[in-house]
C-alpha positions in Angstrom: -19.3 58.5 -35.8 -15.6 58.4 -35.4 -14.1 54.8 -35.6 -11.9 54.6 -32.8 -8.1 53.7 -33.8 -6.5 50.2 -32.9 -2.6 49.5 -32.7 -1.3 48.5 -35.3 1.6 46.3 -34.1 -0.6 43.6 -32.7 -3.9 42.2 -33.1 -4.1 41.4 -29.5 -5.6 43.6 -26.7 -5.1 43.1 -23.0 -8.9 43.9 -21.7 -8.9 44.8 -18.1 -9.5 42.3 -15.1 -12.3 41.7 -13.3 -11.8 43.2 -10.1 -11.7 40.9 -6.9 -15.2 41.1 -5.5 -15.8 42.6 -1.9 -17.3 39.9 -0.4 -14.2 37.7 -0.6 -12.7 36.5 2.6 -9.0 37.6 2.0 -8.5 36.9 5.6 -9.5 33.3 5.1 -7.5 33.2 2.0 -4.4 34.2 3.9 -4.9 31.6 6.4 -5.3 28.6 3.8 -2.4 29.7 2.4 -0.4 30.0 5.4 -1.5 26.4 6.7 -0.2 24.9 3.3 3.0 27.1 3.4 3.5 25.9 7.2 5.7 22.9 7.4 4.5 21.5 11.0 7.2 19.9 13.4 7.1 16.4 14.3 5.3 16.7 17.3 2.5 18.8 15.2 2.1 16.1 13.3 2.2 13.3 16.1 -0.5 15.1 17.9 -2.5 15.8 14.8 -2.6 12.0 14.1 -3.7 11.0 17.4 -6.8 13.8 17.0 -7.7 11.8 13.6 -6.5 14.8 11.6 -6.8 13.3 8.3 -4.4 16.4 7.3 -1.6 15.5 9.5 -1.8 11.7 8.8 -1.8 12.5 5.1 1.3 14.8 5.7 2.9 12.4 8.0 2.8 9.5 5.8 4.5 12.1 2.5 7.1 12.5 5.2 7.9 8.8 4.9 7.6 7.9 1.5 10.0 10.8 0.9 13.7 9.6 -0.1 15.0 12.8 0.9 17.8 12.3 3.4 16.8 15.5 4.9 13.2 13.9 6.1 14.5 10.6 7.6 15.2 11.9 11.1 11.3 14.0 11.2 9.8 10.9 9.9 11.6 8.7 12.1 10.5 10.5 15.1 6.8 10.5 13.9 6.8 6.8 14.2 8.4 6.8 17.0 5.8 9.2 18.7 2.8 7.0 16.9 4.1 3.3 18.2 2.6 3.6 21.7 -0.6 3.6 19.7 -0.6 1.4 17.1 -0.6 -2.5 16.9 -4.7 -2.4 17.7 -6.2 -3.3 14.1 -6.8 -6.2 12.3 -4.3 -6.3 9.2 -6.0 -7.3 6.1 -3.8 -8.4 2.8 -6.3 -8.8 -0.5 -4.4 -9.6 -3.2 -5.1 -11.2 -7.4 -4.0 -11.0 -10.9 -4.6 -7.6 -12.5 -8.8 -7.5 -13.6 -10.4 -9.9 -10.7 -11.9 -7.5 -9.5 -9.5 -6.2 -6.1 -10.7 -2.6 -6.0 -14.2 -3.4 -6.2 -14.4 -6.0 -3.8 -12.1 -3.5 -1.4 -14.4 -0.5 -1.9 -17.9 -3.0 -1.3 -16.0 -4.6 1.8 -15.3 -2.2 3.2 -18.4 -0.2 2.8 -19.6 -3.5 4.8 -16.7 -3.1 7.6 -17.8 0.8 8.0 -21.7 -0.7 8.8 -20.3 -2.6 11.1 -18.6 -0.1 12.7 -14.9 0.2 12.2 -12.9 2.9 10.8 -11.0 1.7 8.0 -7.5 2.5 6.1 -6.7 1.4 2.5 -3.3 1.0 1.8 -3.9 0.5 -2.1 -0.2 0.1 -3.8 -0.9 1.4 -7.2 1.8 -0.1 -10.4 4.4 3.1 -11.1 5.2 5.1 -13.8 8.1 4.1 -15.6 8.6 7.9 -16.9 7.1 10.1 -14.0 7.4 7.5 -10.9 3.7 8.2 -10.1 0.6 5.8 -9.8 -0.7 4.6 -12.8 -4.1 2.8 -11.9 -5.4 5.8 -8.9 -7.5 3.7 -6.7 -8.9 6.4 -5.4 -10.7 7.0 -8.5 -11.1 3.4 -9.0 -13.0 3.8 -5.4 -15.1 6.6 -5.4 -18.1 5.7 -3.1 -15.4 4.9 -0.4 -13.3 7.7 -0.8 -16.0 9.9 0.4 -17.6 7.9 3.2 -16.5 9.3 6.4 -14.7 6.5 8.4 -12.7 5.4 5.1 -8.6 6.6 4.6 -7.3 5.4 1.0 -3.9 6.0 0.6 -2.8 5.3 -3.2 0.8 5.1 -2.9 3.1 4.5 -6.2 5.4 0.8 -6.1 8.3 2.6 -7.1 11.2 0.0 -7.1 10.7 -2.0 -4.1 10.2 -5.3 -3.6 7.3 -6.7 -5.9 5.8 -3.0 -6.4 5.2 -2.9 -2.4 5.4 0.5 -0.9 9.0 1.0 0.4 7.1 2.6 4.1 3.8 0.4 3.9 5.1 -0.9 7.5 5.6 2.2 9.1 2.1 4.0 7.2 0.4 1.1 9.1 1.6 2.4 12.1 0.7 5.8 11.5 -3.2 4.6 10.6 -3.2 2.5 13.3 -2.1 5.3 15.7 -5.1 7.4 13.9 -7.8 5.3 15.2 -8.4 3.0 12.4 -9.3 -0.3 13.4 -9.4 -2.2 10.0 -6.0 -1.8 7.8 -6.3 -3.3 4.3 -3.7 -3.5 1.8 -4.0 -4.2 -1.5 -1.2 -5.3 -4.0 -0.2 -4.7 -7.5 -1.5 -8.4 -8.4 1.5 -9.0 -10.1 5.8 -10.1 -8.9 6.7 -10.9 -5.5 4.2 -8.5 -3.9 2.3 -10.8 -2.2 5.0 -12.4 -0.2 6.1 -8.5 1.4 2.7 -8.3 1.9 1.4 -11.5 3.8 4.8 -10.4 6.0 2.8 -7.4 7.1 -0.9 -8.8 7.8 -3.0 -10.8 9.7 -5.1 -12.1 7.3 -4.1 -12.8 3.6 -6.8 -13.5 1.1 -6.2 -14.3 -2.5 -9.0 -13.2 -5.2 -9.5 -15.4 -7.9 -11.8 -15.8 -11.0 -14.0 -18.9 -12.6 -13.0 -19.5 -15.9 -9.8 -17.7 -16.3 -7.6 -20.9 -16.0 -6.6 -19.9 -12.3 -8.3 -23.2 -11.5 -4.8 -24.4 -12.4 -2.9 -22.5 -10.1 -4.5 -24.9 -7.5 -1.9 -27.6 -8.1 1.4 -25.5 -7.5 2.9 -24.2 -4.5 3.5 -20.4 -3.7 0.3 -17.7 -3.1 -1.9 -20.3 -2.7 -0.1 -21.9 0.6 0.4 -18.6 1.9 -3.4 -17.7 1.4 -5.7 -18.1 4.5 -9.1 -17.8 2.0 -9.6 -18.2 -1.4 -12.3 -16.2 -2.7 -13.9 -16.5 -6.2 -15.4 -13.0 -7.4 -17.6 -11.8 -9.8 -19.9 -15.2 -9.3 -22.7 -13.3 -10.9 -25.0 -13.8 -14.6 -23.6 -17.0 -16.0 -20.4 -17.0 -14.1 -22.6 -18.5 -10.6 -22.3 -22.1 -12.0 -18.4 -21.8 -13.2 -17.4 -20.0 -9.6 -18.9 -22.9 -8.0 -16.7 -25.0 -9.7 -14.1 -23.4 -9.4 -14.6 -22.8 -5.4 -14.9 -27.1 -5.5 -11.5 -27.5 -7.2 -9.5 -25.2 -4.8 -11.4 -27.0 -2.1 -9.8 -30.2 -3.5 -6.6 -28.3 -4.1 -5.7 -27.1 -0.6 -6.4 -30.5 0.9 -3.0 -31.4 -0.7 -1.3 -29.2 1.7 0.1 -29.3 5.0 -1.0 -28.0 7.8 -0.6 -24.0 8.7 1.3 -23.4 12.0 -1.5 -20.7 12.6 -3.9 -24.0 12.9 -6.0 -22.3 10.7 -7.9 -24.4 7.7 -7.8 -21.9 5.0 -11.2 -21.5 3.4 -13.2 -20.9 0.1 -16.0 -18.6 -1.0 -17.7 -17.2 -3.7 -19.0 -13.4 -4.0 -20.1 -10.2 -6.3 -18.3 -7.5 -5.4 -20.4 -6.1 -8.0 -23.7 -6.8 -6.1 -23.0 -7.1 -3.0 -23.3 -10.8 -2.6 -21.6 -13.3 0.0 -19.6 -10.2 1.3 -21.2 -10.6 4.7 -20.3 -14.1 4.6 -16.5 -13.5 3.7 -16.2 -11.3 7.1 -17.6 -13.5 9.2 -15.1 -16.1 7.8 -12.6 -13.7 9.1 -14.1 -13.1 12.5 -13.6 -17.1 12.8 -9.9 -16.8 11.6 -9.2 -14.2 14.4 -11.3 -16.1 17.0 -9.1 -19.4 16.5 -5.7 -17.6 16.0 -6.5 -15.5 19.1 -7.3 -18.2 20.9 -3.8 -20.5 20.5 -2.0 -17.5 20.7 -0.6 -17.2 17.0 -1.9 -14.1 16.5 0.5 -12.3 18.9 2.9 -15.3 17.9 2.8 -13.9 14.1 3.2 -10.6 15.0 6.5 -10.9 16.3 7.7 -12.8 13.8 6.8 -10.3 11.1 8.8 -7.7 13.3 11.8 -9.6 13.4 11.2 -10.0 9.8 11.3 -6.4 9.2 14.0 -5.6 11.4 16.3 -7.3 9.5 15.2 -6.2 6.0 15.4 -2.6 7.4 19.5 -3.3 8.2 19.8 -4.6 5.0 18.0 -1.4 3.4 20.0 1.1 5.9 23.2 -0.9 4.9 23.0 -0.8 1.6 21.6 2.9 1.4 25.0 4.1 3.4 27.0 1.5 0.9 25.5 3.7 -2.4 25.6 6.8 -0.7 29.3 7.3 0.2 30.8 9.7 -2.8 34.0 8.1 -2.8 32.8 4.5 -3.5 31.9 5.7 -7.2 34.6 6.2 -8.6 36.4 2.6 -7.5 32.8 1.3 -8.6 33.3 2.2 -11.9 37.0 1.5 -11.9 35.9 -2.1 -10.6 33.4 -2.8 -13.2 36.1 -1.2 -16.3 38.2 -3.9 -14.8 35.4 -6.9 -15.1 34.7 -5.8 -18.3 38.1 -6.3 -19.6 38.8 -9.7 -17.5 41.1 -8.7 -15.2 38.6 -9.4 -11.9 35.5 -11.4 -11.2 31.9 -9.7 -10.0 33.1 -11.3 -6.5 36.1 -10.0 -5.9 35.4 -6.8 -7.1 32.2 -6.9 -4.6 34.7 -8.5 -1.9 37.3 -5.3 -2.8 34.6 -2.7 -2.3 33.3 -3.6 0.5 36.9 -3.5 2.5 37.4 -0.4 1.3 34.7 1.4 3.8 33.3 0.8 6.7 29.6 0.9 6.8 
């Protein structure tokens, strides 16, 4: 038998490919593609949203997070077209240190919420990437049994830079989920910064997550998340840790007696749960049923509402104004010739400020 000759010049072959079988739908191929390459217009994606197209809110919400110039105006008039139809959920802020426990209470609340029947969103603001800019934590992995249910959105967006690792377009995503039918928006913070304040600007309710035995007992005593917290809820009050969450739940008790008053007339409240097993969850919600029953009913609700829109008017000026400030291309070279000159003395951080501003109209 003759040995059949190889090449010489390389020991590597190219075998043939497996040819594309004849029952593949090309024709649904072409169309995937197509829908992926489309880039819908505004009004696609407005009317997409309001048919619960979880496509076209996903899209639509890209749109916004984008810091391309180029997408402000498209985005802009999705919200715009969404508005009529938003402002009917219940805004939820849950917020605690990094390991109490947030995603897991979020994924078994709202598994309760969806029994009740309401259509949830997750707005879970995942830590960034100081290298690639992206999430670091992926709550949607961190969520799995929620993820798929069928009247649950998760949206893990990355902090980026903003304020406290908040989501630069958390307001206006509300809008858009709110506009997409779902009744129940939570948001969940990075846990750590000044998160929590940009976020209990945005929501109705603002609970704080705590844990027995970690020393948060402490935190009780000092002003700042706890005053602006409407519960306090001690997690992970399972095994051995029943007795020291009870404790605990006694000492913030004790701890928010020392404060005044809320203008929503609202006492806040403590509770203990498991996340984990699904204990004292059903008790939490009802807790916030009572919440939007007495706020409803001494009209804060609508009261607090347009405060946190006045709120975020003006820190969208602020934003716009210093965006145009940066983004004029003959500021940078009198920036850099302003800060040469503080560096060798001959001007102050103020005047310099005061200087560049005069030179442009904004």
């Amino acid at each position: 038998m003759t040995k059949k000759k190889t090449s010489k010049t390389s020991a590597l072959h190219e075998q043939p490919g497996i040819s594309e079988p004849d029952a593949l739908n090309t024709d649904a191929l072409h169309n995937i593609k197509k829908r992926r390459q489309n880039n819908p217009t505004a009004e696609a994606l407005i009317e997409g949203i309001l048919a619960q197209d979880i496509s076209a809110l996903s899209r639509a919400i890209t749109l916004i997070e984008s810091t391309n110039p180029a997408h402000s105006e498209k985005a802009s008039t999705v919200i715009k077209g969404c508005l009529p139809h938003a402002n009917n959920s219940i805004r939820i802020g849950i917020t605690g240190v990094p390991g109490v426990g947030k995603s897991t209470f979020i994924e078994t609340f709202g598994k309760h919420l969806i029994d009740e029947g309401k259509q949830i969103a997750v707005l879970a603001v995942d830590p960034s990437s100081g290298l690639s800019k992206g999430s670091i934590l992926g709550d949607k992995t961190r969520m799995e049994d929620l993820v798929k249910t069928e009247n649950a959105f998760i949206r893990p967006s990355p902090s980026g830079d903003s304020l406290g690792g908040v989501a630069r377009k958390t307001r206006e995503t509300i809008i858009l989920c709110e506009a997409a039918g779902y009744d129940t928006i939570i948001i969940e913070t990075v846990g750590v910064g000044q998160s929590e304040i940009a976020v209990h600007s945005m929501v109705d309710f603002f609970l704080l997550l705590k844990l027995a035995g970690a020393g948060d007992e402490l935190q009780g005593i000092k002003r700042g998340i706890i005053e602006m917290a409407d519960a306090i809820v001690i997690n992970k009050a399972d095994g051995e840790n029943v007795k020291a969450a009870k404790a605990a739940k006694l000492e913030f008790n004790r701890a928010l007696h020392l404060y005044p008053e809320k203008a929503s007339g609202w006492s806040p409240k403590t509770a203990i749960c498991s996340a984990l097993k699904n204990e004292g969850i059903s008790e939490i919600y009802d807790m916030i049923l009572d919440y939007l029953d007495t706020v409803k009913a001494n009209n804060f609700f609508e009261h607090n509402r347009n405060e946190q829109n006045t709120f975020w008017l003006k820190q969208t000026i602020e934003e716009q104004l210093k965006s145009r400030f940066y983004n004029q291309p003959q500021l940078e070279d009198e920036l850099q010739k302003q800060i040469q000159l503080i560096k060798d003395g001959e001007t102050t951080p103020f005047a310099a400020a005061d200087y560049l501003l005069s030179l442009h109209s904004l």
